[in-house]
C-alpha positions in Angstrom: -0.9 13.5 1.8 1.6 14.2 3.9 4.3 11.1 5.1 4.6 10.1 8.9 8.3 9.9 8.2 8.8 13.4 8.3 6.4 13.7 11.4 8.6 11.8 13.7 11.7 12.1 12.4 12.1 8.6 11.4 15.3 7.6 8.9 14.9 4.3 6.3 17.8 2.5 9.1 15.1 2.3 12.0 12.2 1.6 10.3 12.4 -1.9 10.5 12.4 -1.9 14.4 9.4 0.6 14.5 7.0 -1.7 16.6 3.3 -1.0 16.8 1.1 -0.9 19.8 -2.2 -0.7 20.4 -2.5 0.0 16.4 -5.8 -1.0 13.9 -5.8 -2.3 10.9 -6.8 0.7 8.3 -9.5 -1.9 6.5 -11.1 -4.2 9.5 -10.0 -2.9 12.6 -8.5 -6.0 13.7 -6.0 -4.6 16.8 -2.3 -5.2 15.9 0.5 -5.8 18.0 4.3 -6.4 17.1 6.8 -5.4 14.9 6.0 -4.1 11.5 7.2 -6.2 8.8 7.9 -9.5 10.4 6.5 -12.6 10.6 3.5 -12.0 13.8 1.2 -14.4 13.0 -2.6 -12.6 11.8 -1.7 -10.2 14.4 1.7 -8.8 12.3 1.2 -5.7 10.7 2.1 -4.1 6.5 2.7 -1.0 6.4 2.2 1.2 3.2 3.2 3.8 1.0 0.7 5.9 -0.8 1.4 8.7 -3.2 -0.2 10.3 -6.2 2.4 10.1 -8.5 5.0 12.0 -7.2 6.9 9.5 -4.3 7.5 13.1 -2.7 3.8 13.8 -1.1 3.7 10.0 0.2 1.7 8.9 3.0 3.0 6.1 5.3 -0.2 5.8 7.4 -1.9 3.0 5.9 -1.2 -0.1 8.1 -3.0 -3.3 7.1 -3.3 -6.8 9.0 -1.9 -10.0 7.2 -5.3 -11.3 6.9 -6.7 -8.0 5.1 -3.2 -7.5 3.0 -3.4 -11.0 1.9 -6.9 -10.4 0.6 -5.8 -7.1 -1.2 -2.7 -8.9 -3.1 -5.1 -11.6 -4.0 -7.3 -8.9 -5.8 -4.5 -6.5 -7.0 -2.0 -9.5 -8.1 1.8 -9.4 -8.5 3.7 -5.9 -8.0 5.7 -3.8 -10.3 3.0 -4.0 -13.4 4.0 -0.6 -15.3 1.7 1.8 -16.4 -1.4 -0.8 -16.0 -4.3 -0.1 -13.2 -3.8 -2.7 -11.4 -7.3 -3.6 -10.9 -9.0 -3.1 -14.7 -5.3 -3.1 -16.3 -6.1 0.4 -17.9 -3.2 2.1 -19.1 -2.0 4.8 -16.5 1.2 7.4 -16.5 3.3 7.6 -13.6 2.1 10.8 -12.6 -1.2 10.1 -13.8 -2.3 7.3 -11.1 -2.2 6.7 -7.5 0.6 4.3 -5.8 0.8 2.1 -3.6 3.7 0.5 -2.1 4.6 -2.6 0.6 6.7 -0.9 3.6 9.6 -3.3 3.3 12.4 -1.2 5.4 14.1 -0.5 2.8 12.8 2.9 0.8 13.3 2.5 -3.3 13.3 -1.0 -3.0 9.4 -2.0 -2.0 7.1 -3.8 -4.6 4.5 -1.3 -6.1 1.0 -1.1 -7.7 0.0 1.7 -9.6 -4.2 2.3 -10.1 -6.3 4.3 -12.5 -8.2 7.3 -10.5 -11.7 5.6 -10.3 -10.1 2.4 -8.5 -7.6 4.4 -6.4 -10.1 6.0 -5.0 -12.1 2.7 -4.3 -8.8 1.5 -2.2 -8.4 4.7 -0.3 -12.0 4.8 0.7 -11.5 1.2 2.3 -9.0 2.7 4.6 -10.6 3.9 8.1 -8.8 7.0 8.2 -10.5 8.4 5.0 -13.4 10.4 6.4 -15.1 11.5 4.7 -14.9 9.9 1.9 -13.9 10.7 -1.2 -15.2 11.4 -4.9 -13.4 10.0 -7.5 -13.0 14.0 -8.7 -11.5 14.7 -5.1 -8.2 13.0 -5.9 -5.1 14.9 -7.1 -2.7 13.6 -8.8 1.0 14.7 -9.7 -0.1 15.2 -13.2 -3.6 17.3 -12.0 -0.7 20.1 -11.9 1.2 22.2 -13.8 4.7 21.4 -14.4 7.0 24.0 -12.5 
C-alpha cells in the first residue's frame, strides 16, 4: 500500500482544504463533488486511511460517499475498539490486523477500526480500486514479517 500523501506532496495542515472533483465513491460509484471532510450533503466525501498494521505503509485512496460511509459505521459500530475485529469481535494484535481510519485532517487523531484478516479482506474487496480481487491469503500484514 503505498499513501497518496507522499505522492503529491501533501502535509497534515492542507489536508483539510483538499477538494475533490470529478471523484467516485470507492463502494458505489456515486460521483462526489466538494470538500473532503465537511458537511456536502450525500454528495460530501470520507476519506480513509488503510494500513496493515504498521501506520507507515498506509493508503489514503479509499474515498467513500456519506450515504456508503454511513452504511459501513452502521455495520462496523463505534471506533477505537482495541484488539477486537470489528466485525466478528475476534481478538486481533496490532500488527496482526488491517486498519482503517476516518480522514479527519488531523493525522494521529482519527477514529479507527481494526479487523481480523478474513473480514479485512471482505472490506478491501468492496473498494473499486481493488482489481483483482483478493484472497484472504493475499493480504500482508505488519506481523506476516520478520522483525528487523
Amino acid at each position: 500500500m503505498a499513501g497518496n500523501l507522499s505522492r503529491h506532496g501533501l502535509h497534515a495542515a492542507t489536508l483539510a482544504r483538499v477538494t475533490i472533483s470529478d471523484l467516485r465513491c470507492d463502494f458505489c460509484g456515486r460521483l462526489l463533488a466538494g470538500s473532503a471532510w465537511l458537511e456536502q450533503g450525500d454528495s460530501g466525501a470520507i476519506r480513509l486511511f488503510v494500513h496493515p498494521g504498521d501506520p507507515l505503509l498506509r493508503d489514503d485512496q479509499p474515498l467513500l460517499c456519506r450515504v456508503c460511509w454511513a452504511e459501513l459505521r452502521v455495520q462496523i459500530g463505534d471506533p477505537d475498539r482495541a484488539d477486537v475485529c470489528a466485525v466478528c469481535d475476534s481478538a486481533v494484535t496490532y500488527t496482526a490486523s488491517l486498519h482503517i481510519l476516518e480522514m479527519t485532517g488531523k493525522i494521529g487523531e482519527a477514529p479507527g477500526w481494526q479487523f481480523c484478516r478474513e473480514h479485512g479482506v471482505r472490506l478491501l474487496n468492496r473498494f473499486r480500486f481493488i482489481d483483482p480481487k483478493m484472497a484472504v491469503g493475499d493480504l500482508a500484514l505488519k506481523a506476516d514479517f520478520p522483525p528487523r
